[in-house]
LUMGU-142595 format. One record per atom (N, C-alpha, C, CB): residue in one letter; y, z, x. Coordinates in pm, whole numbers, plus 32768, in hexadecimal, padded with zeros to 4 digits. Atoms other than C-alpha are relative to their C-alpha. Glycine has a CB too. Layout:
<atoms>
aYZX/...
</atoms>
This chain:
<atoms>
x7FC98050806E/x2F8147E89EA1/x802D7F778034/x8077804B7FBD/x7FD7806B7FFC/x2FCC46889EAA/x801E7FB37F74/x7FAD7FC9804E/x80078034806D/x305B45949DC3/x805C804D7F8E/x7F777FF87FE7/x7FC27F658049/x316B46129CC9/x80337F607FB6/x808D80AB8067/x7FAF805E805F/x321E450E9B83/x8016803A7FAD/x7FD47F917FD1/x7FF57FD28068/x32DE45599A84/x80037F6B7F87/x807F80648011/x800380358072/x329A44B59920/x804F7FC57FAA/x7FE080377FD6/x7FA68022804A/x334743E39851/x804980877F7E/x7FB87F7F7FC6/x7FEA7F928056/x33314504974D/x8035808C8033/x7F8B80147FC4/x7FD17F9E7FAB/x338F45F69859/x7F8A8066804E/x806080517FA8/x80597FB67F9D/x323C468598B6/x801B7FFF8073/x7F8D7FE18005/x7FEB7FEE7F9A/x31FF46CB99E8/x7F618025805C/x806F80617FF4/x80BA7FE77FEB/x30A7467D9A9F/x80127FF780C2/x7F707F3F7F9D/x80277FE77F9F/x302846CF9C01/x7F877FF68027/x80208050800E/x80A280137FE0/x2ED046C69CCF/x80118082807A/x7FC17F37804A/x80517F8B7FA9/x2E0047EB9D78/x7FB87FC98045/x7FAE80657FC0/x806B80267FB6/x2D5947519E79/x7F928016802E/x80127FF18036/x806E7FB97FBC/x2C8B48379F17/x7FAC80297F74/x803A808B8069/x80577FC48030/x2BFF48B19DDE/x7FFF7F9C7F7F/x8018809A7FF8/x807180808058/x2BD047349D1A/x805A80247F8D/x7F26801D7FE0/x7FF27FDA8061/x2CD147B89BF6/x807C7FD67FEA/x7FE280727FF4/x7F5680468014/x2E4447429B26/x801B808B7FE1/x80357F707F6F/x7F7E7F7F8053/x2F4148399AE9/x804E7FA27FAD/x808A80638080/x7FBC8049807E/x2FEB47E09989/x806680707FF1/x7F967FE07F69/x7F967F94804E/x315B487E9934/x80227F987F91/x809F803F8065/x7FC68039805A/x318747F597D8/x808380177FF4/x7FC980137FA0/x7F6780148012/x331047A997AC/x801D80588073/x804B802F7F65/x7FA67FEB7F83/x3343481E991B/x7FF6809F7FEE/x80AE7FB47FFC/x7FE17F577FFE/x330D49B198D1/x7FA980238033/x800F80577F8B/x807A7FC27F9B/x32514A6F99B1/x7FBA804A7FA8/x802C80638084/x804E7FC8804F/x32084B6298B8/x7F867FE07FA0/x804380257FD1/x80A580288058/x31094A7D97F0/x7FC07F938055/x80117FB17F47/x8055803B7FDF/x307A4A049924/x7F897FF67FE7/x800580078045/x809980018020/x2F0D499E9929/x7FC77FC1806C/x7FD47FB67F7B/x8016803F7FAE/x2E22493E99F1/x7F6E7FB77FDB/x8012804D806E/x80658071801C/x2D2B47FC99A8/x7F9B7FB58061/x80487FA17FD2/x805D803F7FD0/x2BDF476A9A1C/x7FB48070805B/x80357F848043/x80647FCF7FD8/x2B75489F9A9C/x7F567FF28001/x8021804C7FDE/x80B07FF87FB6/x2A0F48A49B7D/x7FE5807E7FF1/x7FE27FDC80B1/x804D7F6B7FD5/x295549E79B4B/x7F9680108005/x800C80647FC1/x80C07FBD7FF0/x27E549929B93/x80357FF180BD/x7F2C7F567FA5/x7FFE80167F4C/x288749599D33/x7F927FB88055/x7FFA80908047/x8004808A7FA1/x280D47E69D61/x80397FCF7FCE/x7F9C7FAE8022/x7F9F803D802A/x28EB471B9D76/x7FF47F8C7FBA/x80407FF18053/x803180678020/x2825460A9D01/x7FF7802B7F61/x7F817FD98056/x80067FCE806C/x283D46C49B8D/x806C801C7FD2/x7FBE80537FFD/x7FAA7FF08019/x29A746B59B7E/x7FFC7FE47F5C/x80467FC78057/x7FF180568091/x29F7467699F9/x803B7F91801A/x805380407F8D/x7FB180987FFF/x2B20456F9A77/x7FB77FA28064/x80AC800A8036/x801B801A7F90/x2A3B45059B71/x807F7FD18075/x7F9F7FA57FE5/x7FA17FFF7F7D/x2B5B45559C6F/x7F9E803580AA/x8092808D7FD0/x80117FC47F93/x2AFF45759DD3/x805D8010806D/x7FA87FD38026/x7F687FF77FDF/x2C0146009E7F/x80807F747FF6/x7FF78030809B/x7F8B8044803C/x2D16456D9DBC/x806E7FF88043/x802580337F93/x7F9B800D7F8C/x2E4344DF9E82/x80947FC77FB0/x7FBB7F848083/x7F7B8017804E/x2F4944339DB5/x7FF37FE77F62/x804A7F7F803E/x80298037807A/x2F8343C89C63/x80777F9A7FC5/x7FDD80797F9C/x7F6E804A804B/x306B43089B68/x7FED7FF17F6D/x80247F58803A/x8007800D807A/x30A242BF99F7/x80167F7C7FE9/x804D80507FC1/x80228065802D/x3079416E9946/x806F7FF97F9A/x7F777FFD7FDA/x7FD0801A8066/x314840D3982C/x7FCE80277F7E/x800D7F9A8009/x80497FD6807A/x302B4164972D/x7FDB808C801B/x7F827FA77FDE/x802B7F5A7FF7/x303942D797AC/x7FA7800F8013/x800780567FA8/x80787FB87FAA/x2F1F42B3987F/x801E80508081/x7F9F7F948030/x80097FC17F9A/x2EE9438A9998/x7F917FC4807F/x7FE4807E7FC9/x805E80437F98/x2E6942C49AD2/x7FEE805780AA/x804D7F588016/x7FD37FCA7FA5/x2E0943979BFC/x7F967FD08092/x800C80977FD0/x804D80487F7B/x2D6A43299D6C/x7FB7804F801F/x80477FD7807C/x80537FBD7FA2/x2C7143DA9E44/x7FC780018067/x7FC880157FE8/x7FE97FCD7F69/x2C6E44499FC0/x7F367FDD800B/x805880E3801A/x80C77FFC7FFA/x2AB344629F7C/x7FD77FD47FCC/x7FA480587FEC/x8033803D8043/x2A5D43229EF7/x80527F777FDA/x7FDF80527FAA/x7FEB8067800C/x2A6D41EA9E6E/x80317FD37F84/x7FA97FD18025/x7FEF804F809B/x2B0841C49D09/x80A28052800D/x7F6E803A7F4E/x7F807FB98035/x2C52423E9C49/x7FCD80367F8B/x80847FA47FE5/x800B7F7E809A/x2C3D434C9B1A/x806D7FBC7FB3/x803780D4801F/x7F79804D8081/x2D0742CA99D4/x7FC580507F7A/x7FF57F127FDA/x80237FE08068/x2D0F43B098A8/x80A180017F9A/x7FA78087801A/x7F567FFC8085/x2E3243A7976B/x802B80827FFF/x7FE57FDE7F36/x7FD07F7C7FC7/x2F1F44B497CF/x800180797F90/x80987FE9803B/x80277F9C8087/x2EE6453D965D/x7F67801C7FEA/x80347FB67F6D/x80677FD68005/x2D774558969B/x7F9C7FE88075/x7FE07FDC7F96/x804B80227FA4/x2D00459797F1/x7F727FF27FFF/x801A8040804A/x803D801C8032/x2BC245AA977D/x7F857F7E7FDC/x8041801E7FDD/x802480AD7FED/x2BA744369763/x7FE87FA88079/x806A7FB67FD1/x8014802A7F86/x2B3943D99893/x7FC47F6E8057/x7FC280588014/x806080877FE7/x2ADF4294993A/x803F7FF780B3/x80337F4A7F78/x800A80117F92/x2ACE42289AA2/x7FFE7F5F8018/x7F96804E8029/x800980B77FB5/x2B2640BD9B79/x7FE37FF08083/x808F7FA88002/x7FFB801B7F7E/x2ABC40469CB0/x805D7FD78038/x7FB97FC2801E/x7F8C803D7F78/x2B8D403A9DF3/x7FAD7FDD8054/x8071806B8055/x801D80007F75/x2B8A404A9F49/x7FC980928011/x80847FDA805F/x80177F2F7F9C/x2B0F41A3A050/x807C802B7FD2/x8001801D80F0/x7F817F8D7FD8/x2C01429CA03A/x80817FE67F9F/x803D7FE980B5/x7FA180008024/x2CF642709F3E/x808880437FFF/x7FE07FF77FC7/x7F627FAC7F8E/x2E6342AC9F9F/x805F80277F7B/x80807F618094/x7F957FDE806C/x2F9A42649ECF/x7FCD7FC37F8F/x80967FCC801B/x8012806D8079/x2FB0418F9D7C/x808880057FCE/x7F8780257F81/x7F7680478068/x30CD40E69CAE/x7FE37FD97FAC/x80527F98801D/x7FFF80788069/x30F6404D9B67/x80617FA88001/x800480277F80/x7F9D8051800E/x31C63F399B4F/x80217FDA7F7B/x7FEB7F9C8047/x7FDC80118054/x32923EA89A47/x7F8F7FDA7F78/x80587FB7802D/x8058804F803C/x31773DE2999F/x7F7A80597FF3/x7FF07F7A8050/x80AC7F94800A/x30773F0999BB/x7FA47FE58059/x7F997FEC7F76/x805C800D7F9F/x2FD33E909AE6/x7FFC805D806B/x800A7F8F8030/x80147F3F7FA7/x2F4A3FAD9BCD/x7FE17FBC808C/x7F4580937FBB/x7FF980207F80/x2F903FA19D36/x7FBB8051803C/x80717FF78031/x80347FAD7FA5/x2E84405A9E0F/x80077FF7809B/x7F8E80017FE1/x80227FDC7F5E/x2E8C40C19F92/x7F828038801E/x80608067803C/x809080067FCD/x2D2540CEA026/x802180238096/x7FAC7F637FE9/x7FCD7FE87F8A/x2D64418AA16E/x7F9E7FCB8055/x802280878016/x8078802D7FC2/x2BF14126A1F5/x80017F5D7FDD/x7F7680577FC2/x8003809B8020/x2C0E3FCEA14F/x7F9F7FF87F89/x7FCA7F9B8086/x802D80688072/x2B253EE2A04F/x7F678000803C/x805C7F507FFC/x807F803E7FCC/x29F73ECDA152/x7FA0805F805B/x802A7F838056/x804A7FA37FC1/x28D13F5FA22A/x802D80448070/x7F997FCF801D/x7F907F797F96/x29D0400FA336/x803480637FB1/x809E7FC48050/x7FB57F6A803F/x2A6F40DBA20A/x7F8080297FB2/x80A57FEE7F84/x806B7FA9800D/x292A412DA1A9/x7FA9805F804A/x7FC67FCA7FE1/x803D7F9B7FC1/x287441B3A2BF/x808E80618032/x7F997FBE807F/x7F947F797FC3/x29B1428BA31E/x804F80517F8F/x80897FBD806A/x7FF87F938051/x29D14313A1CA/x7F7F806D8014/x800A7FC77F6E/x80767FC68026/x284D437EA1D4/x801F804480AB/x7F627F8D7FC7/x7FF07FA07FC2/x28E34412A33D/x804B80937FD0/x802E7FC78059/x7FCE7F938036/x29CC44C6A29D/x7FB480967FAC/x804E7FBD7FB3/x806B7FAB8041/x28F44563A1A3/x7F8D80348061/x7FBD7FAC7F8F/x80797FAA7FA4/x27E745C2A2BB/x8088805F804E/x7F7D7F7F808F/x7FC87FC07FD9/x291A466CA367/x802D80887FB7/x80437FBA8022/x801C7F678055/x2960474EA222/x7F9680397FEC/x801F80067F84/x80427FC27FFA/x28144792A227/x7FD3806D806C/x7FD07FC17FE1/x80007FD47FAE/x27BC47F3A36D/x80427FFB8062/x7FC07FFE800B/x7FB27FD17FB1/x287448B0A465/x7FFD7FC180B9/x7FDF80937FE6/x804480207FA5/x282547CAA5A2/x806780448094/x7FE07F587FEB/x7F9880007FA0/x2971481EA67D/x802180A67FFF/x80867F927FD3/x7FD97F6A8031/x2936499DA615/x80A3801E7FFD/x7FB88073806F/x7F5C7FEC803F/x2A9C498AA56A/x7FC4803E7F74/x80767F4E7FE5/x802E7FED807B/x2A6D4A43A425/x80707FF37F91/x7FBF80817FFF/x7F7C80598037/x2BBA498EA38B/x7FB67F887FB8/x80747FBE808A/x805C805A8042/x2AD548AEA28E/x80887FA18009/x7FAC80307F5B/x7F8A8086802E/x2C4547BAA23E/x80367FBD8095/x80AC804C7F9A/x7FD7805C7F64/x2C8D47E4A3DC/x7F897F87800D/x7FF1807D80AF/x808780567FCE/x2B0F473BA417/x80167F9C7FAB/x7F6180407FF1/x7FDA80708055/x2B554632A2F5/x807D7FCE8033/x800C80247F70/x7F8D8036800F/x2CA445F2A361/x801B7FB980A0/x806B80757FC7/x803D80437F7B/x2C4245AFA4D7/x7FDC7F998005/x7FA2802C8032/x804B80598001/x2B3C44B9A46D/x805A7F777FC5/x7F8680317FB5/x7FC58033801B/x2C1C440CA384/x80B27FBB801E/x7FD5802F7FC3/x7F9180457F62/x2D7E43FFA479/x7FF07FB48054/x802380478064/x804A80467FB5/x2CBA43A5A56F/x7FE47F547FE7/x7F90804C7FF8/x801D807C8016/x2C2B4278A4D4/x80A77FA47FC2/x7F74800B7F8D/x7F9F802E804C/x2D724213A40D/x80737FC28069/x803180757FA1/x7F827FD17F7E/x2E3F424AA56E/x7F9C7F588075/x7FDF8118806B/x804F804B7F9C/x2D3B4143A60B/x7FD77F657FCB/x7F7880598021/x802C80928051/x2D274009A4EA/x806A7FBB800F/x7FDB80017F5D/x7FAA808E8021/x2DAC3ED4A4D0/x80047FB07FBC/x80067FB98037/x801280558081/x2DEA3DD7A3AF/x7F707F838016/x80AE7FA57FE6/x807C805A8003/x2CD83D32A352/x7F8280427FA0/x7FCA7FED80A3/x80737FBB804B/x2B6A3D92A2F6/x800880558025/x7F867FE47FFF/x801F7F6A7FD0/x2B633EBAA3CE/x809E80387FD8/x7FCB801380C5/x7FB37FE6801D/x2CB43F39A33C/x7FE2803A7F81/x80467FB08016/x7FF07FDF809A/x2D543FB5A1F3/x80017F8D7F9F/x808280487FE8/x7FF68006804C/x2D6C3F23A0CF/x802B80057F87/x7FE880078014/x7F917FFB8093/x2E403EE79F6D/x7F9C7FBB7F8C/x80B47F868013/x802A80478080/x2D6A3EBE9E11/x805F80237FA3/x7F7380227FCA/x7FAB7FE68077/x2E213E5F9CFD/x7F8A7FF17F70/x808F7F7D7FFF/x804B7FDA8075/x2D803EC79BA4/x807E7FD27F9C/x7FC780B07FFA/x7FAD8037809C/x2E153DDF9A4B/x802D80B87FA6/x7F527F7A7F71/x7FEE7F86803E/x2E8C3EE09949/x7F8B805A7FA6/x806A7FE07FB1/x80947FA5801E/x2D233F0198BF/x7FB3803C8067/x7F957FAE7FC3/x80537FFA7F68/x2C9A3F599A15/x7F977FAF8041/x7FC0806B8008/x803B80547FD6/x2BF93E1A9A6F/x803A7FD0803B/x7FCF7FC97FCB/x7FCC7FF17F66/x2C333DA99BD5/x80217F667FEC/x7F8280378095/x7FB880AA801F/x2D363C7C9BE2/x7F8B7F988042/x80BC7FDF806D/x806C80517FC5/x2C933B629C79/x7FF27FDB80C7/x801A7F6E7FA5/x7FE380157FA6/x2D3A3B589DA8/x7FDA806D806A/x806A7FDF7FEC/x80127FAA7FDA/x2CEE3C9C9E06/x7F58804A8028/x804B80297FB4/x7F857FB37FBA/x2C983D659F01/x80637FBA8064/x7FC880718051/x7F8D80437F98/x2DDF3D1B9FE5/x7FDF8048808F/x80B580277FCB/x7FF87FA87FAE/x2D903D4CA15C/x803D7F6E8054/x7F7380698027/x7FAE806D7F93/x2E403C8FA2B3/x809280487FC2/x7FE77F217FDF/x7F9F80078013/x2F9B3C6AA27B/x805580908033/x7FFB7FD47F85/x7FEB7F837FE5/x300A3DACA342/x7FDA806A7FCF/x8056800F8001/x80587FBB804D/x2F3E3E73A276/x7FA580768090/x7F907F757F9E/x80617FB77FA9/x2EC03F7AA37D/x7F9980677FD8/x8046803C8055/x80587F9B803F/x2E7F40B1A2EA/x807A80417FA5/x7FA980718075/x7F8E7FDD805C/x2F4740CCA194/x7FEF80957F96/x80107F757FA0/x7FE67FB48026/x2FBA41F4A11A/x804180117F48/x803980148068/x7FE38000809A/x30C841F19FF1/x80257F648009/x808880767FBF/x8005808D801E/x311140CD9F2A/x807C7FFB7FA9/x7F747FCB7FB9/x7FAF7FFE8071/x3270409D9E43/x803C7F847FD5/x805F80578011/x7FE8806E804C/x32E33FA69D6D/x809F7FE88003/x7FC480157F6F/x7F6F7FF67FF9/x34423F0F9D87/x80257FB27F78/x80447FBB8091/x8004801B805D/x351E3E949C64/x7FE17F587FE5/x8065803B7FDC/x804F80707FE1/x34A23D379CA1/x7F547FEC7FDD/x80157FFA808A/x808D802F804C/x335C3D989C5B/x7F9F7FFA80A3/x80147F397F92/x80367FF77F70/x32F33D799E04/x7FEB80598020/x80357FDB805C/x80337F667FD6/x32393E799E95/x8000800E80A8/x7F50801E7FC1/x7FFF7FEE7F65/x326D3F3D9FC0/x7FB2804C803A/x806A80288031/x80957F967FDB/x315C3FF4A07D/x803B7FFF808C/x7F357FB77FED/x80037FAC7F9F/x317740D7A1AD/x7F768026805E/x803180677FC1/x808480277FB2/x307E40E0A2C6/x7FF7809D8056/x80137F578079/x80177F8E7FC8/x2FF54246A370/x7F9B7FC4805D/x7FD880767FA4/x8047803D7F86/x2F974192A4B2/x80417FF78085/x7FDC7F7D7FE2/x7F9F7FEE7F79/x3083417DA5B8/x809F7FA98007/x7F9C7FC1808A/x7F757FF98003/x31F3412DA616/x7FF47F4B7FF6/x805A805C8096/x7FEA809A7FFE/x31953FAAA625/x7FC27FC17F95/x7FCC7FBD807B/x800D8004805F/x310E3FA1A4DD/x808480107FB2/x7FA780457FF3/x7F7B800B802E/x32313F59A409/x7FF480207F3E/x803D7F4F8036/x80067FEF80AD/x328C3F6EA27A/x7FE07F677FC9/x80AF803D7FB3/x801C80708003/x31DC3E54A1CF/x80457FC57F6D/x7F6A7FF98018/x7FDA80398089/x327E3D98A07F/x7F997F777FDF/x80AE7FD08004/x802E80508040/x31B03CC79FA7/x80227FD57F6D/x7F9E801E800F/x7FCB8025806C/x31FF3BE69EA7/x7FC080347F98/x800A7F857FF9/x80067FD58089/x31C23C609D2A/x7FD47FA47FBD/x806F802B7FC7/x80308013803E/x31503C049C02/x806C7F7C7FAD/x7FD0807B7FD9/x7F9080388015/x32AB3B6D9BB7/x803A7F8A808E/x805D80847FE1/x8001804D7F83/x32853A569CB1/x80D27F998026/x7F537F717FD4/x7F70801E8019/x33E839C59C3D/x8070804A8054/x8019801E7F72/x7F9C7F857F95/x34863AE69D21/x7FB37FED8092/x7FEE80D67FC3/x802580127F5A/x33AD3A6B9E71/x80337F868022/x7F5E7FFF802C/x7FCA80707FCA/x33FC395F9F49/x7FAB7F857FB1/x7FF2800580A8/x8030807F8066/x33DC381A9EBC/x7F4D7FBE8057/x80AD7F598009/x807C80267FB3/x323337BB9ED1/x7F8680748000/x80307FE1809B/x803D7F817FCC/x31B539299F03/x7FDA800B7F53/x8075808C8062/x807E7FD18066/x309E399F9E33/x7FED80687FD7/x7F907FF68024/x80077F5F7FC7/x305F3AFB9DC1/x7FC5802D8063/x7FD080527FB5/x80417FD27F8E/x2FED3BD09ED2/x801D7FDA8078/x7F907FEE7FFA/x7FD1801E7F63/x307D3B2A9FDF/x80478019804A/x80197FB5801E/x7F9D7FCC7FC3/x314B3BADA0F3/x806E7FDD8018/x7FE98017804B/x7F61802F7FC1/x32C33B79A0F7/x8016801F807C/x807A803F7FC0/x7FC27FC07FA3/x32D33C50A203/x7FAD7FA5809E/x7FE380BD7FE1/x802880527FB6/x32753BC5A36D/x7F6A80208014/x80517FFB806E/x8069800A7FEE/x310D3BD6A3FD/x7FDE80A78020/x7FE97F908063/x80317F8A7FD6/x31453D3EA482/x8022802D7FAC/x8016803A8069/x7F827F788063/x322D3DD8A346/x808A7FEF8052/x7FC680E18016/x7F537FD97FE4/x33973E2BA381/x7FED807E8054/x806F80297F5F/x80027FC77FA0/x33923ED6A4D1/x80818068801D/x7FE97F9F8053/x7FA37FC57FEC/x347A3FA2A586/x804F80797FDD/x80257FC37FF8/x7FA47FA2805A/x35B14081A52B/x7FAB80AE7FF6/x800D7FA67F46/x805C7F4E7FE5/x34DA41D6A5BD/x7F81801C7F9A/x807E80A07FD1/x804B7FD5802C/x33C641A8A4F3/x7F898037802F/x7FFD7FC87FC9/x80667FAB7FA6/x328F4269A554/x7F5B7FD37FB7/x802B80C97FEE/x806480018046/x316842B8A487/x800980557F81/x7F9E801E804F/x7FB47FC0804F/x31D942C0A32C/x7F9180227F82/x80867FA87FE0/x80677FE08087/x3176433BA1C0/x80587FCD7F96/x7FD180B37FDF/x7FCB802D8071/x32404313A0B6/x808C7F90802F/x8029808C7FA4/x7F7880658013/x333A41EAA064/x802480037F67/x7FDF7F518030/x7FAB801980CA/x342141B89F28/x807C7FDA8037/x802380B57F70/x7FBF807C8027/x350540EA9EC5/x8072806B7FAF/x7F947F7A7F9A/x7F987FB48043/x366D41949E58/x807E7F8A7FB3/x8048806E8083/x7FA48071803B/x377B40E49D7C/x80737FCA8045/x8036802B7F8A/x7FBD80667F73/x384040309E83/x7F947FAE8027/x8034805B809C/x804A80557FD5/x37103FA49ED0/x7FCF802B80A0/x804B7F7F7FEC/x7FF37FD27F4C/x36F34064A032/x7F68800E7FD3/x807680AF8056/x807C7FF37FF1/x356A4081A095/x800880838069/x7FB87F738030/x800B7F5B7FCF/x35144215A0EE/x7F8E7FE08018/x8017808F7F9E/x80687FE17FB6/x34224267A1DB/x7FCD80578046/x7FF97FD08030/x80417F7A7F9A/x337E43C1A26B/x7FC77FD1806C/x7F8A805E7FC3/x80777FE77F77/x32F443E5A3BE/x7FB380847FD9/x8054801F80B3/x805C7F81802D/x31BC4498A392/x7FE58043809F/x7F517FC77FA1/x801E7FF17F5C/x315E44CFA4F1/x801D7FAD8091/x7F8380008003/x7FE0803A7F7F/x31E74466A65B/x7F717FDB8039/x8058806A8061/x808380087FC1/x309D4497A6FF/x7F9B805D7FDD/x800C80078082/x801A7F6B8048/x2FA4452EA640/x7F5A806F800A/x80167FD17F53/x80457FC97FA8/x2E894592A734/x804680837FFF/x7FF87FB4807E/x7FB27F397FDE/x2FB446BDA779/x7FE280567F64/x81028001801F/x80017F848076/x2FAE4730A5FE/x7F6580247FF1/x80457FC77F54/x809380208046/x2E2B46F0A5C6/x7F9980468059/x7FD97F537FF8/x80897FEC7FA0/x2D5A4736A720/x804E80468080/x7FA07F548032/x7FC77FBE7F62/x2DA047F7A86B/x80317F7C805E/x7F69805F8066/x7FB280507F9C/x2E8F474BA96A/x803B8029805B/x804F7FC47FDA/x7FB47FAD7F9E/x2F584792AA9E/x80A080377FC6/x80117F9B808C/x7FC67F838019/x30634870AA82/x807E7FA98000/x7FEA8088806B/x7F8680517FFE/x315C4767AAC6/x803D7FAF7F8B/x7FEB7FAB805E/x801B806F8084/x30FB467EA990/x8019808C7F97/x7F337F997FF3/x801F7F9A8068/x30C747C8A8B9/x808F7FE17F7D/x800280BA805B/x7FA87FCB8046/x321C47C4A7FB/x800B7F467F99/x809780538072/x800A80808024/x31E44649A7B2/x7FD57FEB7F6E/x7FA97FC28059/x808F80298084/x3109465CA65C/x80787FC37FBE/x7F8E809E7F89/x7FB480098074/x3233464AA56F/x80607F828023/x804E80907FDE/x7F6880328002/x32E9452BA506/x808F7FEC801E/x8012800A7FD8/x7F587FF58005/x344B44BCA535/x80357FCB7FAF/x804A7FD5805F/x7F8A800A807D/x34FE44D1A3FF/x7FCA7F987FA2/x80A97FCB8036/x7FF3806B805F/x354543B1A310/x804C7F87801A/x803380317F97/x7FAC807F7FCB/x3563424AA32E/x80627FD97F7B/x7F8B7F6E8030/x7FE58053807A/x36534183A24B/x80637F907FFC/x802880537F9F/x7F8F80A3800D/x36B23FFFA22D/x7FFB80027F90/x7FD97F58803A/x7F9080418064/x37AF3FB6A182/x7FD67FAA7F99/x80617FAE8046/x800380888040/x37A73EE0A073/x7FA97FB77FFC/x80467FBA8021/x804A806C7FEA/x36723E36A094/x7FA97FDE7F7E/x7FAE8018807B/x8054800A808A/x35C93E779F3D/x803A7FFE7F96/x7FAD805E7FE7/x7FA38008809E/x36373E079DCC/x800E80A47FD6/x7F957F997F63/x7FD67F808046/x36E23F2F9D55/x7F85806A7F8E/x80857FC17FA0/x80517FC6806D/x35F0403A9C73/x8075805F7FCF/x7F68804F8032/x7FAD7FA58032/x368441439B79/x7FBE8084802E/x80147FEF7F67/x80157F9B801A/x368242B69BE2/x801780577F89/x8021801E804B/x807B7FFF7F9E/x35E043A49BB1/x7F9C7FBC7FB8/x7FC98092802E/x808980748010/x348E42EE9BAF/x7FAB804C7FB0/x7FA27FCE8098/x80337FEC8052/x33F043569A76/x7FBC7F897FA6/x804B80457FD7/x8016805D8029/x32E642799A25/x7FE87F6D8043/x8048800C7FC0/x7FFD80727FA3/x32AB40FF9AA6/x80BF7FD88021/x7F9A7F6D7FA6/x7F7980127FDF/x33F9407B9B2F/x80507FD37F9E/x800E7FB28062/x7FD680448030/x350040209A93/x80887FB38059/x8006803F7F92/x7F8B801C7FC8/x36633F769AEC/x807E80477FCE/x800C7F7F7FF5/x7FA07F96801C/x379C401E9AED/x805B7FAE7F85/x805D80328097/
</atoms>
């Protein structure tokens, strides 16, 4: 499972990764769960939502349902009253997190990036779920190798990640895609009450948290454009960060941050015995004060408290 929001109305939606599918609790009750976009011819290329393994999602100001995908290159968007309705946008490889912001503009993370490096190392990936080359028979370990690996080894730029932003019809701003600007290999993405977005990097301890100005340029430094980095050339370093996943933004304004993994050869691939205990993270980062205040809990695009 990945991926979990609750609804302005109180639903309550989730993603099945491994098996391409949403879990729906209308008004939050387990008892009339459901489960949507089921695949049952087993290709995945015949999904109804065309999900391929689905990774995050979010809701819109018009009760859409926008969700990313780990195997491929677009985002899924159907009206949360009729999944059904289905339409698809181009990204980047590998879709990570996503945000809406105030104005309905959709923030994507592209963990492969915008260009021909996150392409041929998605079409590795996919030859890795296919065939067994490392006789591991862990189909998500062999995908998740290929894709660490590479994510643990980029740097901003072309051969890096990537940020598309999609208008509220799903047509790709102009500026977009966003790569450089500490941009290594981005993970999640959240919106502060300013309207600036913060994205998190699953690359290494000198990869930092990156902020870019918004849509609401009136809240960046005086000059700055959308898309451009407040933050310095590497991100906002330091303060034990590692190799993180999620960031958000709490009402104080403090910026939260997971360590996903210390070193993650130890969780992923055989190592010496010394390194072994290494895979896991350390804890949670969190500066202070650094982001316009949002309202908890986060139901919905942001708001202010």
């Amino acid at each position: 499972m990945q991926g979990i929001i609750a609804a302005p109305n109180g639903d309550i939606w989730a993603l099945d990764t491994m098996k391409g599918q949403v879990v729906h609790f209308p008004n939050g009750d387990p008892a009339k769960g459901e489960l949507l976009c089921q695949n049952r011819s087993g290709d995945p290329l015949k999904n109804p939502c065309k999900l391929v393994a689905p990774f995050a999602l979010a809701i819109d100001q018009k009760d859409n349902i926008w969700i990313t995908n780990i195997v491929g290159e677009h985002v899924t968007r159907f009206p949360a009253s009729d999944p059904s309705k289905v339409e698809i946008f181009k990204t980047g490889f590998s879709g990570s997190g996503l945000a809406v912001d105030s104005l309905g503009y959709v923030w994507i993370t592209n963990k492969l990036g915008s260009f021909e490096h996150g392409r041929t190392k998605l079409l590795e990936m996919i030859a890795a779920a296919k065939i067994n080359f490392d006789n591991d028979p862990d189909v998500q370990n062999r995908t998740g190798k290929v894709l660490v690996g590479t994510m643990a080894a980029q740097k901003p730029g072309k051969d890096g990640g990537s940020i598309t932003v999609l208008r509220p019809d799903g047509t790709e701003a102009n500026f977009s895609p966003i790569d450089g600007k500490g941009i290594y290999a981005p993970w999640a993405v959240s919106v502060d009450g300013n309207d600036n977005i913060w994205i998190s990097n699953l690359s290494s301890a000198s990869a930092g948290i990156v902020q870019l100005c918004g849509f609401r340029t009136e809240n960046c430094p005086p000059g700055m454009k959308t898309g451009d980095a407040i933050s310095p050339p590497g991100g906002y370093v330091g303060g034990g960060l590692q190799m993180q996943v999620d960031v958000s933004i709490g009402p104080a304004g403090d910026v939260w941050v997971t360590n996903n993994w210390q070193y993650w050869p130890a969780a992923l691939e055989k190592v010496d015995e010394a390194l072994s205990t290494l895979g896991g993270g350390q804890g949670v980062v969190v500066s202070y004060g650094m982001a316009k205040p949002v309202k908890t809990p986060m139901v919905g695009p942001p708001r202010s408290p």
